[in-house]
N, C-alpha and C positions, 0 to 999 in steps of 0.2 A: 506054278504061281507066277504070275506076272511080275515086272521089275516098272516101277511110276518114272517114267522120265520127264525132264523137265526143257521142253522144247522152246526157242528162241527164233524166231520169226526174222530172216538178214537179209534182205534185196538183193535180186539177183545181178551177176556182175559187180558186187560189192567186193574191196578187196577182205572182208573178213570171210570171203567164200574161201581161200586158200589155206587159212589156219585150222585147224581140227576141233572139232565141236569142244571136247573139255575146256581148250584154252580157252575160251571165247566164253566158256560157265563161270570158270576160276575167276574173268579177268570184272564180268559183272557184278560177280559175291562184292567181289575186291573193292569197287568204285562202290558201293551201298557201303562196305563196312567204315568205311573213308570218312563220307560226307557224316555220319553218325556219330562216330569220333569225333569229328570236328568241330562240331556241334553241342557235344555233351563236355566237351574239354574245355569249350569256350566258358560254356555256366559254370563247371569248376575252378574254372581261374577266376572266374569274380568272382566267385566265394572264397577263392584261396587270398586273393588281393584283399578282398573284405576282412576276412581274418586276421592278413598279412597288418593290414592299419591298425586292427583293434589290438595285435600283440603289439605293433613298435609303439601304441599309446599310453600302454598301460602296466603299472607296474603290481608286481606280486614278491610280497604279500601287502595285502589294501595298502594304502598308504591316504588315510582321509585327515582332511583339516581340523574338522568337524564332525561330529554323529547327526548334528539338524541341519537342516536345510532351513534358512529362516526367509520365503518367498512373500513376492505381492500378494496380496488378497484376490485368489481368485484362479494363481497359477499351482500346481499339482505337484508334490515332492516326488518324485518318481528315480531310482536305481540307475546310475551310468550305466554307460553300455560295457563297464568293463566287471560286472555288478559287484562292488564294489560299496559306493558312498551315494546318500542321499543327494540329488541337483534339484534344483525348481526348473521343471519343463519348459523349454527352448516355445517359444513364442512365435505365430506369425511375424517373417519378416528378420529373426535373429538367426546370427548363425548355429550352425549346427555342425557335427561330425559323428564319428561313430562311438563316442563316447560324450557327447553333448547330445542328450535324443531331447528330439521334438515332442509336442505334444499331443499324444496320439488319442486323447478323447474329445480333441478338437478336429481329428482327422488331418494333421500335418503330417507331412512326413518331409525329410531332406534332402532335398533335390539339389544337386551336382552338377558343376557347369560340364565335369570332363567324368560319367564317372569312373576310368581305369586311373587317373592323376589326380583328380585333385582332393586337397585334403578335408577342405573345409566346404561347406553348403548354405545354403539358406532356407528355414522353416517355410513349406509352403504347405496351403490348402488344399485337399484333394480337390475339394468341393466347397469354395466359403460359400459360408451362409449369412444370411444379414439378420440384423439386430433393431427390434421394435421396441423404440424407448420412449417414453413420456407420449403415446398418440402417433408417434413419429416413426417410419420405416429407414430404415440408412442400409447402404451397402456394406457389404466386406470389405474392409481395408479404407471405409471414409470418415474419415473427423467432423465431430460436431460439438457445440458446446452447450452446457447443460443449464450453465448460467454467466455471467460476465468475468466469472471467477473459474471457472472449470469446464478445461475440454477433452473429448472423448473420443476415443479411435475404435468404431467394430471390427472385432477378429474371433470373423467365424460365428456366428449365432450371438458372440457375447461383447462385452465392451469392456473397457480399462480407462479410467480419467489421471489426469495431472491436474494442477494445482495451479494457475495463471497468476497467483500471486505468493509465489515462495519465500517471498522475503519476508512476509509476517510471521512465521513460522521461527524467525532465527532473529533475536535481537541484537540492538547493537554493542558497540565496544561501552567498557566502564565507564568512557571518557564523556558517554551519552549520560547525563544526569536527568534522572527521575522520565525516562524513558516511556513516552506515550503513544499508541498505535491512534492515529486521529483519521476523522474520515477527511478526503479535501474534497471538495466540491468541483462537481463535474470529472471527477476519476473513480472507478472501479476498485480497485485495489488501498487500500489503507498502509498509510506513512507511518514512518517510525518518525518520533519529534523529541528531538531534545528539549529541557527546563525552556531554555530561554527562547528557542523557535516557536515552540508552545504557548508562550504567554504572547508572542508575536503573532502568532494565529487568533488567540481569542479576542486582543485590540482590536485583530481587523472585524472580526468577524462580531463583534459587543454591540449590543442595541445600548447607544448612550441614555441616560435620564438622569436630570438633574430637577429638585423641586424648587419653589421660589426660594430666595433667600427673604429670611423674619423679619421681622421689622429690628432695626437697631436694638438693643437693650434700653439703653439711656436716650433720654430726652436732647442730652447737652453732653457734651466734653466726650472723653473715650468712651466706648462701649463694643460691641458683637454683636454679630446675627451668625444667622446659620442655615444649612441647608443641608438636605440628602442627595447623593451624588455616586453613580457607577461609573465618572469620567478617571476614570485611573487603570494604570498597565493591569490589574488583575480583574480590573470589569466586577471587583465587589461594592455593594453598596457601602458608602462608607459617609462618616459627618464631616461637614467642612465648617471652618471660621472664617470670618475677616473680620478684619476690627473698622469700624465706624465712628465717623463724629457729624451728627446733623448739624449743629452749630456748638460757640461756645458756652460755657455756661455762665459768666460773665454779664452774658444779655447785654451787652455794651460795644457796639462795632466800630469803637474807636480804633482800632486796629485793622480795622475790615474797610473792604470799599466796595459800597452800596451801588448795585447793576440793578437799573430798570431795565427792562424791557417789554416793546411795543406789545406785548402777546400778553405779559401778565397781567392787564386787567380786563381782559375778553371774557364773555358768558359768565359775568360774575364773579371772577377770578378775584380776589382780595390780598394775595402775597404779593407784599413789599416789594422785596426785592429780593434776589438773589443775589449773594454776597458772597463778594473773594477776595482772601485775607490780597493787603497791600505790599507785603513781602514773601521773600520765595522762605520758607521755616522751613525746620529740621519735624516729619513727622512724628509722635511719639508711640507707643502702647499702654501708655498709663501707668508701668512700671520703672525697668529699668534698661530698656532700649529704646534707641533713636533710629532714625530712618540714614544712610551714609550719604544719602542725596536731601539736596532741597525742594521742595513740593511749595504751589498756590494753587491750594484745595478752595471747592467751592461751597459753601453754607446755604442754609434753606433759612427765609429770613422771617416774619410774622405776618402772620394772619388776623383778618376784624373777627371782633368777637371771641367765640369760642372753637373757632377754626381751627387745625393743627397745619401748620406748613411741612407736609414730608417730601422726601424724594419721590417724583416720579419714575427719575430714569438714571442710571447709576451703573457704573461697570466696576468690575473688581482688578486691579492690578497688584502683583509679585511684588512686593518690594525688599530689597534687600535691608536690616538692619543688624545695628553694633548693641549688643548688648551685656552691662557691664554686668560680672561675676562679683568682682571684688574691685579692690584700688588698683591692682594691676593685670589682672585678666582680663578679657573682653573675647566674644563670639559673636560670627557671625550669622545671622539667622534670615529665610526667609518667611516675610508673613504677605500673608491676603490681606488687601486694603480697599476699602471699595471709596472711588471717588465721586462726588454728584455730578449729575449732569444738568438736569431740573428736577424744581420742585410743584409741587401743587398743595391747594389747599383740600382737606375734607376734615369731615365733621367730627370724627375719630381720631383719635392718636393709634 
């Protein structure tokens, strides 16, 4: 029976001609068995370093905060890597370690800047994928917003939103009375308004209307009119007064001094005259208050016929007045007065 040798091919004049065929078998097993080793030791020691991390991270027996993982909407409760206690799966872009695992149904896995040192990594992509939303294509890892109110990041086929206006969500301190989220004009996001900022929004913001004011009550001496009005800090419709005096009721202007004027007997025009008392008076209300200033109001004087002389043109002034309670009290009060400016005649009272 023959012996199979295993023959080595060495150029002649080589100095491995001088050493004896075994050494020169031994010496090649030897450099094969080497580089093999060295190779298969290598992959063992990262996996023994791999393991080496996961034992100095993790303690036995479990030791969890919690039994739930309470995650975003959309992220995956999945087992540390010490398996151990529920986590919400590590994110494109978040770190990770060998006990923080990425999320592996999005294809991340944790990439290592050093991996034989260093501890920690960052969730990357094998493969991102992009994300078709509303009509729209976006890349992996680019933000877009959905509306003026919320914007969105794709990672990996899916997307995740935040909230561009957070601070609706959280109101403010007690100190904020009767607390109102208002829209402002020209901003996206909605305010939080205190009572009194509030009613400073609606002033601005109030379509005023106010309707004529009535004719006087009385012919002669005190009387009222009145009117409908949203002119006020709450923008409600609300009644207004002011007290009035067309003339006195007397009918007798000895007390009064009679103004002609060039215009009042144009197209027909019949009113007398326009007349204003001769001294500055204490105004009244008919009751029991007086005005704390002195006034020379002006009266609407008579008409031919069965004309009536009213005010044409008339403004209403604040006036401040005293008015008595009793013999030794007194308040003071503001009222609406409306003073003439001209009159005219018409057919009507």
């Amino acid at each position: 029976m023959g012996t199979n040798t295993f023959s080595i091919l060495i150029p002649r004049g080589s100095p491995w001609q001088r050493l004896p065929g075994n050494t020169i078998l031994v010496g090649f097993v030897l450099f094969i068995n080497i580089n093999f080793f060295a190779r298969v030791g290598g992959e063992y020691y990262s996996l023994a370093n791999k393991h080496e991390k996961t034992a100095n991270s993790c303690i036995y027996p479990c030791q969890c905060k919690r039994n739930v993982a309470f995650c975003p909407e959309g992220v995956p409760v999945v087992t540390d890597g010490c398996g151990c206690c529920p986590i919400c799966a590590r994110q494109q872009g978040e770190p990770c370690n060998v006990v923080q695992l990425c999320d592996t149904k999005r294809q991340l896995q944790c990439v290592y800047s050093s991996p034989s040192s260093a501890d920690y990594g960052i969730c990357r992509a094998k493969k991102g994928m992009g994300c078709y939303v509303a009509g729209n294509t976006y890349k992996d890892g680019e933000s877009f917003k959905l509306d003026c109110k919320t914007q969105c990041t794709c990672q990996n086929g899916t997307y995740g939103c935040v909230s561009l206006c957070p601070h609706e969500n959280f109101r403010p301190s007690a100190k904020c009375r009767n607390a109102q989220l208002v829209q402002v004009p020209g901003a996206c996001c909605r305010e939080w308004q205190c009572e009194s900022n509030v009613m400073k929004y609606i002033k601005v913001t109030c379509n005023r209307y106010s309707t004529n004011w009535t004719p006087c009550s009385v012919t002669c001496g005190i009387g009222s009119s009145r009117r409908l009005t949203n002119d006020n800090d709450d923008c409600e419709l609300r009644n207004e007064t002011r007290l009035c005096q067309l003339k006195p009721c007397n009918h007798a202007f000895g007390d009064v001094t009679t103004i002609y004027s060039s215009h009042s007997r144009r197209h027909h025009q019949h009113c007398r005259a326009t007349a204003r008392n001769r001294d500055f008076i204490h105004l009244s209300d008919g009751h029991n208050c007086i005005s704390l200033r002195r006034y020379r109001p002006k009266f609407c004087g008579y008409c031919s016929g069965r004309d009536c002389c009213t005010p044409k043109l008339s403004t209403t002034v604040e006036v401040p007045f005293q008015c008595f309670k009793n013999e030794s009290t007194t308040d003071m009060m503001m009222k609406s007065v409306m003073f003439i400016i001209k009159c005219e005649c018409r057919p009507h009272c």
